[in-house]
ZAMIVEX-449465 format. One record per residue: x, y, z of N, C-alpha, C in turn; residue number from 1; residue in one letter. Coordinates in Angstrom, 2 decimals, padded with zeros to 5 digits. Atoms other than C-alpha are relative to their C-alpha. Last residue first. Layout:
<pt <X Y Z> <X Y Z> <X Y Z> NUM a>
...
//
This chain:
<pt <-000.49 001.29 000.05> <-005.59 019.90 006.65> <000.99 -000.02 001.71> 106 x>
<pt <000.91 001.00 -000.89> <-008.57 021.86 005.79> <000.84 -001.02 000.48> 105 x>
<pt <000.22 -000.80 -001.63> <-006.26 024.79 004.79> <-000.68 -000.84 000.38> 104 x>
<pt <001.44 000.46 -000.23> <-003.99 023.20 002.18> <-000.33 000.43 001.00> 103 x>
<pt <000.54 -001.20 -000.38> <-000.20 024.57 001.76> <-001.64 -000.06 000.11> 102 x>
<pt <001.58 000.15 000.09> <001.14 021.78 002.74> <-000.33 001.31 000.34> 101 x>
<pt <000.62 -001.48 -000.76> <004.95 021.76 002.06> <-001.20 -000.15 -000.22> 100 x>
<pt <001.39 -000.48 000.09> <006.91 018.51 001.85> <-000.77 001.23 000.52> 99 x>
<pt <000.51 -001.12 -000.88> <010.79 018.10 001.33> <-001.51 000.39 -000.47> 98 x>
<pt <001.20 -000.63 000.92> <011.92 015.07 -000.72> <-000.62 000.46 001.19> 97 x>
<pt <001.66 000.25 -000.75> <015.13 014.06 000.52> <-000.81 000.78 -000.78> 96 x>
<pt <000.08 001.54 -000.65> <019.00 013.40 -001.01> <-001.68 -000.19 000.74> 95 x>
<pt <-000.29 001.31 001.45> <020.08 016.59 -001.17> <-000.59 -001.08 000.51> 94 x>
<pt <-001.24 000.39 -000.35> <018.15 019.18 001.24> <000.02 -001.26 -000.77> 93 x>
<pt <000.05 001.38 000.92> <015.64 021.41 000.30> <001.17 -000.49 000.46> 92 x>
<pt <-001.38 001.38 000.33> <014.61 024.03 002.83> <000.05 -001.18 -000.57> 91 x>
<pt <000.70 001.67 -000.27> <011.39 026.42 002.00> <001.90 -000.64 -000.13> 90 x>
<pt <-000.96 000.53 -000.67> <013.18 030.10 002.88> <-000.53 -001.30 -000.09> 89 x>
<pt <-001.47 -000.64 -000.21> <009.97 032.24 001.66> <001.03 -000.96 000.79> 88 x>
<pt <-000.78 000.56 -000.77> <006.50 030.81 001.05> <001.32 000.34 -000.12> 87 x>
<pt <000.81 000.53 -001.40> <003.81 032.53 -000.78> <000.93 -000.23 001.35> 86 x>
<pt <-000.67 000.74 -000.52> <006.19 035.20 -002.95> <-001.50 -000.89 001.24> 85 x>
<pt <-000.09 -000.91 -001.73> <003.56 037.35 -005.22> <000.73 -001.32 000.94> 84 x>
<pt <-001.86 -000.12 -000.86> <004.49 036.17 -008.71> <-000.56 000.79 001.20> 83 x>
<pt <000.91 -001.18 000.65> <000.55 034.64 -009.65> <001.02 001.64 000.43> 82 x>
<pt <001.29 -000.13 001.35> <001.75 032.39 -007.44> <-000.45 001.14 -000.06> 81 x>
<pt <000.94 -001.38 000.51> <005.33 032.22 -005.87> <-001.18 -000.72 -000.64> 80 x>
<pt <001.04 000.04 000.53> <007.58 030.06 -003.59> <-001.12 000.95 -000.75> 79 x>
<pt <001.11 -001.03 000.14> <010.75 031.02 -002.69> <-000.64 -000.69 -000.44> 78 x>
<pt <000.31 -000.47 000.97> <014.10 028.57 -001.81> <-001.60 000.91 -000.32> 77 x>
<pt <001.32 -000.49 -000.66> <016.50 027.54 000.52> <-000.38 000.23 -001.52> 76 x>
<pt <000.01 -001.23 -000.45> <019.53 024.76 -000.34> <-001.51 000.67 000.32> 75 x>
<pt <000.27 -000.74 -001.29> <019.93 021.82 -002.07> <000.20 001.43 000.23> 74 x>
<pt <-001.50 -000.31 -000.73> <019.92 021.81 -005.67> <-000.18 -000.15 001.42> 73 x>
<pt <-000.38 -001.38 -000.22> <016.47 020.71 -007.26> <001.35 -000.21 001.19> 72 x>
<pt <-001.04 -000.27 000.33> <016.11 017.96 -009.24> <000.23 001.30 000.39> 71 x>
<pt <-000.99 001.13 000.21> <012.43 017.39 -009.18> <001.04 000.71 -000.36> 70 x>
<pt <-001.06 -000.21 000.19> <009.55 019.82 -007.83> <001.29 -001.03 -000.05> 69 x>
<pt <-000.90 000.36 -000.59> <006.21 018.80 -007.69> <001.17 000.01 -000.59> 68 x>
<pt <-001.35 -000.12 001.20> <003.04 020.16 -007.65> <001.25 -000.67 000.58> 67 x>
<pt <-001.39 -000.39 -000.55> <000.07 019.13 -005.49> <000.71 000.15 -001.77> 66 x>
<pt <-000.74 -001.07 000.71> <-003.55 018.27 -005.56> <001.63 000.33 000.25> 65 x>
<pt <-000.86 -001.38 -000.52> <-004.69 015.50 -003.89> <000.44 000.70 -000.77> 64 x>
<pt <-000.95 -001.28 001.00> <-007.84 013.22 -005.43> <000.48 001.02 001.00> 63 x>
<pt <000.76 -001.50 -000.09> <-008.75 010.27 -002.62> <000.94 001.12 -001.40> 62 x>
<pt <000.83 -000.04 000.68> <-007.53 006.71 -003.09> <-001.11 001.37 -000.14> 61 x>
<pt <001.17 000.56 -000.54> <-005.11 007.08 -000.80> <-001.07 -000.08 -000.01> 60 x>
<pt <-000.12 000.37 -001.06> <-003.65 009.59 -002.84> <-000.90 -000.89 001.16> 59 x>
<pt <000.93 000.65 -001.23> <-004.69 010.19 -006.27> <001.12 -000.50 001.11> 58 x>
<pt <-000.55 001.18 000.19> <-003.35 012.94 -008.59> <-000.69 -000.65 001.61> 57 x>
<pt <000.70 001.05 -000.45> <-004.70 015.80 -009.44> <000.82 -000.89 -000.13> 56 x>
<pt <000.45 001.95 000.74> <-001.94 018.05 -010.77> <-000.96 -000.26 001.53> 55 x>
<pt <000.37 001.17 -001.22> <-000.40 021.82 -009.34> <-001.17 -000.74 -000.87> 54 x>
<pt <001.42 -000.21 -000.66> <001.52 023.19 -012.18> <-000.44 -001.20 000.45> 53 x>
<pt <000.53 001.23 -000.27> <005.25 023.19 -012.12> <-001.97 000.74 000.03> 52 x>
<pt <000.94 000.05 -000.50> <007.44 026.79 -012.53> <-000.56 -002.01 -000.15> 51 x>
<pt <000.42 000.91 001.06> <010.90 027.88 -013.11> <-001.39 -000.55 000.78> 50 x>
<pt <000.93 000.82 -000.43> <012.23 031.06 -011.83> <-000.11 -001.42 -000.93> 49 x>
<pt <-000.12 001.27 000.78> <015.40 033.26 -012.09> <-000.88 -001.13 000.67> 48 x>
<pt <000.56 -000.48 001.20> <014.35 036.88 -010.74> <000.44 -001.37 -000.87> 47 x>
<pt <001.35 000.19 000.15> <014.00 035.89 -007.17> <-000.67 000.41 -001.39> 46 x>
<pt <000.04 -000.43 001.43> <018.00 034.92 -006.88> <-001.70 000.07 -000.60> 45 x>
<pt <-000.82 -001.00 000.47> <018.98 034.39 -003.42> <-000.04 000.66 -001.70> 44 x>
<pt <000.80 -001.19 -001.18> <015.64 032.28 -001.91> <001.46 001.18 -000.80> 43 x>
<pt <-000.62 000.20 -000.92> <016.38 030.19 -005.29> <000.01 001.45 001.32> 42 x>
<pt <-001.70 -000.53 000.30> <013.70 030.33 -007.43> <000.49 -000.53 001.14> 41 x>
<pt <-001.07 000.59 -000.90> <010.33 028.34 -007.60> <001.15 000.82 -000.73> 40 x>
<pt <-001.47 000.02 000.26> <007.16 029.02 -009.36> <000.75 -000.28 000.94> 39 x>
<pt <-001.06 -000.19 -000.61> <003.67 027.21 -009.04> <001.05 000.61 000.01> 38 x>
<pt <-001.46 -000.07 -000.22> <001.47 027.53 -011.56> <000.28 -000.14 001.13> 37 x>
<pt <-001.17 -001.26 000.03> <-001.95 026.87 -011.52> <000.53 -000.42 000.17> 36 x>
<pt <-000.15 -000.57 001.38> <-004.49 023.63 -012.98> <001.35 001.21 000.45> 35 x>
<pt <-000.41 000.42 001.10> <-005.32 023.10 -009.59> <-000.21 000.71 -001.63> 34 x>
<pt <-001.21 -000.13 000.58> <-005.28 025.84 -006.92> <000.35 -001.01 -001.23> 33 x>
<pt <000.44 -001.67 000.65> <-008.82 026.00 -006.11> <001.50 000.14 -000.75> 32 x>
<pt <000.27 000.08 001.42> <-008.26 022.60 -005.51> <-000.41 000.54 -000.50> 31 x>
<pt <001.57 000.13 -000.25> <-006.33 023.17 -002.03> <-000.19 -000.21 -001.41> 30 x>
<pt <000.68 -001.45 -000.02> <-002.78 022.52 -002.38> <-001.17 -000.65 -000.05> 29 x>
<pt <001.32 000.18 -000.26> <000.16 020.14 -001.31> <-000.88 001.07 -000.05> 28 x>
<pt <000.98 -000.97 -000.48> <003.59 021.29 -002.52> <-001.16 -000.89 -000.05> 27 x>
<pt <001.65 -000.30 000.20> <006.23 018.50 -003.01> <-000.77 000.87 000.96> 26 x>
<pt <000.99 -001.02 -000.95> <009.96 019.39 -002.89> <-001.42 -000.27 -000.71> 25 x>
<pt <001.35 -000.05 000.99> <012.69 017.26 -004.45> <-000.72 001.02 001.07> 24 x>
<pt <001.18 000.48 -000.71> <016.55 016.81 -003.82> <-001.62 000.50 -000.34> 23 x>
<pt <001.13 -000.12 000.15> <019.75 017.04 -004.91> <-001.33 -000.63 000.42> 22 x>
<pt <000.49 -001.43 -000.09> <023.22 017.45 -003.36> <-001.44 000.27 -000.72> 21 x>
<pt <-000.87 -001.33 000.22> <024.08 014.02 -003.26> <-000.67 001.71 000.46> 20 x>
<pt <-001.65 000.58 -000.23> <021.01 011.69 -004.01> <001.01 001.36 -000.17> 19 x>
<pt <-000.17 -000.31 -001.75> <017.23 011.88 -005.19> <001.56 -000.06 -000.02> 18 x>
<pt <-001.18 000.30 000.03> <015.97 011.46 -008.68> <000.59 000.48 001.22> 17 x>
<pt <-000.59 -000.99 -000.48> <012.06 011.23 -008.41> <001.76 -000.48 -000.16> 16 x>
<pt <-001.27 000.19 -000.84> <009.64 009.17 -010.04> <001.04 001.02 -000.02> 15 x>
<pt <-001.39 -000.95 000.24> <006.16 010.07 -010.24> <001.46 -000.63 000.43> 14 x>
<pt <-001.24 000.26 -001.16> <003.86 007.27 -010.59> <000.48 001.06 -000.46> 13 x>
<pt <-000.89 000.31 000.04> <000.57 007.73 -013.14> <001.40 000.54 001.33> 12 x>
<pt <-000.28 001.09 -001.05> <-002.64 008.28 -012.11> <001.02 -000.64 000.02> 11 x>
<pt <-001.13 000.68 000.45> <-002.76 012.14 -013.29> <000.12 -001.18 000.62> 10 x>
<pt <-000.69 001.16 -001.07> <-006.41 013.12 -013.29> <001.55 -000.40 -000.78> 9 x>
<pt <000.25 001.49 -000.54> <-006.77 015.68 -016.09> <000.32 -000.60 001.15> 8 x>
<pt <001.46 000.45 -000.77> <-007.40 019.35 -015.67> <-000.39 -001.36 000.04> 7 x>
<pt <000.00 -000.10 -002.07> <-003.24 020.02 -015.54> <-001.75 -000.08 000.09> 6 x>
<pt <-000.86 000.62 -000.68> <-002.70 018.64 -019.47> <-000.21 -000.10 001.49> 5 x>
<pt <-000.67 -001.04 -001.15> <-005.54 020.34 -021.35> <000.89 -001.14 000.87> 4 x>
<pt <000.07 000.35 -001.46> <-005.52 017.87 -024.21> <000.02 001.35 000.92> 3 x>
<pt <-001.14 -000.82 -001.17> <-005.29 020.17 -027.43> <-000.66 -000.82 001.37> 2 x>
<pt <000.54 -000.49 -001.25> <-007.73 018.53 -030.36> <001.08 -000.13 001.08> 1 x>
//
């Protein structure tokens, strides 16, 4: 029997590799969005993607949704679901973990 992977609670730690020229990007989403994709290119190249799906995971003891991007280059970059671009030009910069909330009650 096939776990579904993105309809469980995740309560485990993420750790992140930070430093130099790389850096991270967490998306915050509503929970209409769990279980989906995410993709991510670079704002100059919108035909080389790689994707994340958005996770439960607990925050201050509440379930947040989010995806999260590790080891990414600095620089800008696209957001897509379902490939229609959401977010255009998100800045990553080495060394930080860049947050985007795309949640509407928030």
């Amino acid at each position: 029997m096939n776990e579904n992977h993105a309809g469980r609670p995740h309560p485990e730690h993420v750790v992140l590799e930070l430093g130099g020229g790389v850096g991270a990007l967490i998306v915050y989403a509503d929970p209409e969005l769990h279980g989906s994709e995410i993709e991510i290119s670079r704002l100059d190249d919108d035909s080389r993607r790689s994707h994340k799906d958005v996770l439960e995971r607990s925050l201050d003891g509440r379930p947040t949704y989010a995806a999260v991007f590790d080891l990414l280059n600095q620089g800008a970059y696209t957001l897509w679901v379902d490939d229609t671009p959401r977010s255009r030009g998100v800045p990553v910069a080495g060394g930080r973990i860049t947050e985007l909330d795309w949640r509407t009650g928030s």
